[in-house]
matplotlib code that plots the C-alpha trace (Angstrom):
import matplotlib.pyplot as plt

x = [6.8, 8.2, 8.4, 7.7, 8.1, 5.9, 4.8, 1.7, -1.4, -3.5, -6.6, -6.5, -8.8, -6.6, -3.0, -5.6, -5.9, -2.5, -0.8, -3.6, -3.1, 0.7, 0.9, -1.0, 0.8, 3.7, 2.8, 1.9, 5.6, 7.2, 10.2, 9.5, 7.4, 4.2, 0.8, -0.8, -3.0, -6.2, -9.2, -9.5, -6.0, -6.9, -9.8, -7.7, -4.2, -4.4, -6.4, -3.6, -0.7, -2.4, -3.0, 1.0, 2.8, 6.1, 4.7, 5.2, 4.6, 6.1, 4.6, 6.3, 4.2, 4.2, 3.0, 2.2, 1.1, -2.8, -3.2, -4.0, -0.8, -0.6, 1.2, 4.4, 6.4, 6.0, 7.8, 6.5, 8.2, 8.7, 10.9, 11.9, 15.3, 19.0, 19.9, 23.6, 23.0, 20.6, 19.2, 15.8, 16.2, 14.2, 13.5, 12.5, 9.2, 8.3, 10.1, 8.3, 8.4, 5.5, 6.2, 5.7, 8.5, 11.3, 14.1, 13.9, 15.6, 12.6, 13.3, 16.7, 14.6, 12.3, 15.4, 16.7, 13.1, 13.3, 16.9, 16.0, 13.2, 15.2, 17.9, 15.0, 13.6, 17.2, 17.8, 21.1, 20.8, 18.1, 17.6, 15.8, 16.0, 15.8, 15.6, 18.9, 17.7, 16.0, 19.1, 17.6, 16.8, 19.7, 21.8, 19.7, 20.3, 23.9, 24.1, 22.3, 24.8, 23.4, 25.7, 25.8, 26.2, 29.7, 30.7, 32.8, 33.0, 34.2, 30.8, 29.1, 26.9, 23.7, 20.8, 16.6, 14.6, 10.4, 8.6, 4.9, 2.2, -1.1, -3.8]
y = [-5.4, -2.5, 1.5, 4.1, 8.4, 10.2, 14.3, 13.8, 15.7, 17.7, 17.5, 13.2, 12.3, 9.0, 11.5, 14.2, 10.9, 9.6, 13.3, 13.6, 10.1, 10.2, 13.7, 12.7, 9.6, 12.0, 14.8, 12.2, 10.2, 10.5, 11.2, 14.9, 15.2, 15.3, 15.5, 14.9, 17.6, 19.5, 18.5, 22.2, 21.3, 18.0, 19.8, 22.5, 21.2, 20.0, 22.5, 24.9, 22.9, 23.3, 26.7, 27.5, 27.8, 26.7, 23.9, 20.0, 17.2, 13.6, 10.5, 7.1, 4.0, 0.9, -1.1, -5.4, -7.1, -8.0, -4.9, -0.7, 1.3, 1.9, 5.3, 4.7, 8.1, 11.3, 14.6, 18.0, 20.5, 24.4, 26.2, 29.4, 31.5, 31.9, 35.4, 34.3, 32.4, 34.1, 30.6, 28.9, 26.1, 23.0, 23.2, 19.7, 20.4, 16.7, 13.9, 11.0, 6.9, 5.4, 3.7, -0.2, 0.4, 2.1, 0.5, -0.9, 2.3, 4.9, 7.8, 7.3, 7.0, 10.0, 12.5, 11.3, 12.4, 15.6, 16.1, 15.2, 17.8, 20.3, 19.9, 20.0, 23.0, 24.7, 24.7, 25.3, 23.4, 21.3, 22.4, 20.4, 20.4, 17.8, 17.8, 16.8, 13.5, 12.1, 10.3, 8.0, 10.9, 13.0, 9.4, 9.2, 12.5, 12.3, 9.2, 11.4, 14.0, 16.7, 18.1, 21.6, 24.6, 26.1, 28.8, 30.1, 26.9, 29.6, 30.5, 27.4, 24.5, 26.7, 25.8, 26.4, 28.7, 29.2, 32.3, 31.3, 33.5, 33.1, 33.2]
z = [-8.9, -10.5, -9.1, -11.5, -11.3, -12.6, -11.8, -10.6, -12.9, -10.2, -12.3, -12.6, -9.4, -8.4, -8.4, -5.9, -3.4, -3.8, -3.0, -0.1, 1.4, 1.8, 2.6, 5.4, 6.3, 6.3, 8.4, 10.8, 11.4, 14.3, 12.5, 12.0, 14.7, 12.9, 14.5, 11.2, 9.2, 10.2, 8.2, 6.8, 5.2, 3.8, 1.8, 0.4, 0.4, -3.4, -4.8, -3.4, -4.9, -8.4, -8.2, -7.8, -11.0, -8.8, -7.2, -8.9, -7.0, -8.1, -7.4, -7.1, -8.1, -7.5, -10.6, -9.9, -12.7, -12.7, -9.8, -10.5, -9.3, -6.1, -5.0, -2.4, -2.2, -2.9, -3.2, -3.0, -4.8, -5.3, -7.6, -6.1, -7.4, -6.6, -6.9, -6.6, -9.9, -11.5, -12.1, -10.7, -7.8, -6.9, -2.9, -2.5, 0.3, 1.2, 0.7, 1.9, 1.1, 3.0, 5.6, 4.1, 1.2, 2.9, 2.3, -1.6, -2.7, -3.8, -2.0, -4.3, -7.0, -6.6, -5.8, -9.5, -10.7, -9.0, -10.3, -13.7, -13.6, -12.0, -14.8, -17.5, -15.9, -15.9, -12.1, -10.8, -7.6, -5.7, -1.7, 0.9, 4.9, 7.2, 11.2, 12.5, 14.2, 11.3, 10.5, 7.8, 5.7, 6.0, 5.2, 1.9, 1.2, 1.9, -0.6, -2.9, -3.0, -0.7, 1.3, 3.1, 1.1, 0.4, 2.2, 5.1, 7.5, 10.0, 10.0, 11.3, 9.5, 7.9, 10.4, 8.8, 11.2, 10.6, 11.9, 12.2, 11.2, 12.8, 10.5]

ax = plt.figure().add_subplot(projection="3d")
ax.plot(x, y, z, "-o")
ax.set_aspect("equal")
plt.show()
């Protein structure tokens, strides 16, 4: 067995069902809470990710000799800017390992893919967040050299607040 990155082609049919099928294996684990998606976001989900010009998504495969590739993680990307920097940054979306292969180091493997990208792409930083209880995660990350942005520690540890709209 071997692992492989790739950034996934959202035209090629097999990477559509790979990025659908773990996506919704993540946005259904406990670990974040999830409920899983709506059917209405299953049918549009990838067709939305291929119309943004800032979105990449990077597939980790499982390759076994005599068997087709067989998707195992996933990360969702976005680049967005730092107007500190002047420079784009890599806000790293999803980060997900299914469930059966956690453990054999390919979350590691996919954050060195995103970083790779990120550097290609000129990026000055990747960003991420993770829910504070999801300790597994935030250890990888951690390992990965993520840590909490500089700043004024007076200040507090930065925190990641959502406003829903209602559509």
């Amino acid at each position: 067995m071997s692992i492989r990155t790739l950034v996934a082609d959202y035209q090629s049919q097999t990477h559509r069902v790979a990025i659908l099928r773990l996506l919704s294996e993540y946005s259904a684990d406990p670990a974040i809470g999830g409920i899983g998606l709506p059917f209405s976001v299953r049918q549009r989900v990838v067709d939305e990710l291929a119309r943004r010009e800032n979105a990449v998504s990077l597939l980790a495969m499982e390759e076994i000799t005599g068997a087709p590739p067989q998707a195992v993680g996933l990360i969702n990307a976005f680049e967005t800017f730092s107007t500190f920097a002047a420079m784009p940054v890599l806000n790293l979306h999803d980060v997900m390992v299914t469930r059966s292969h956690r453990g054999r180091g390919i979350g590691r493997r996919l954050i060195e893919a995103a970083t790779d990208l990120a550097r290609q792409r000129g990026c000055c930083k990747l960003t991420l967040e993770v829910y504070r209880g999801n300790q597994a995660a935030a250890n990888l990350y951690r390992r990965c050299d993520f840590q909490d942005p500089p700043g004024n520690r007076d200040l507090g540890e930065t925190i990641f607040l959502a406003k829903s709209l209602k559509t």
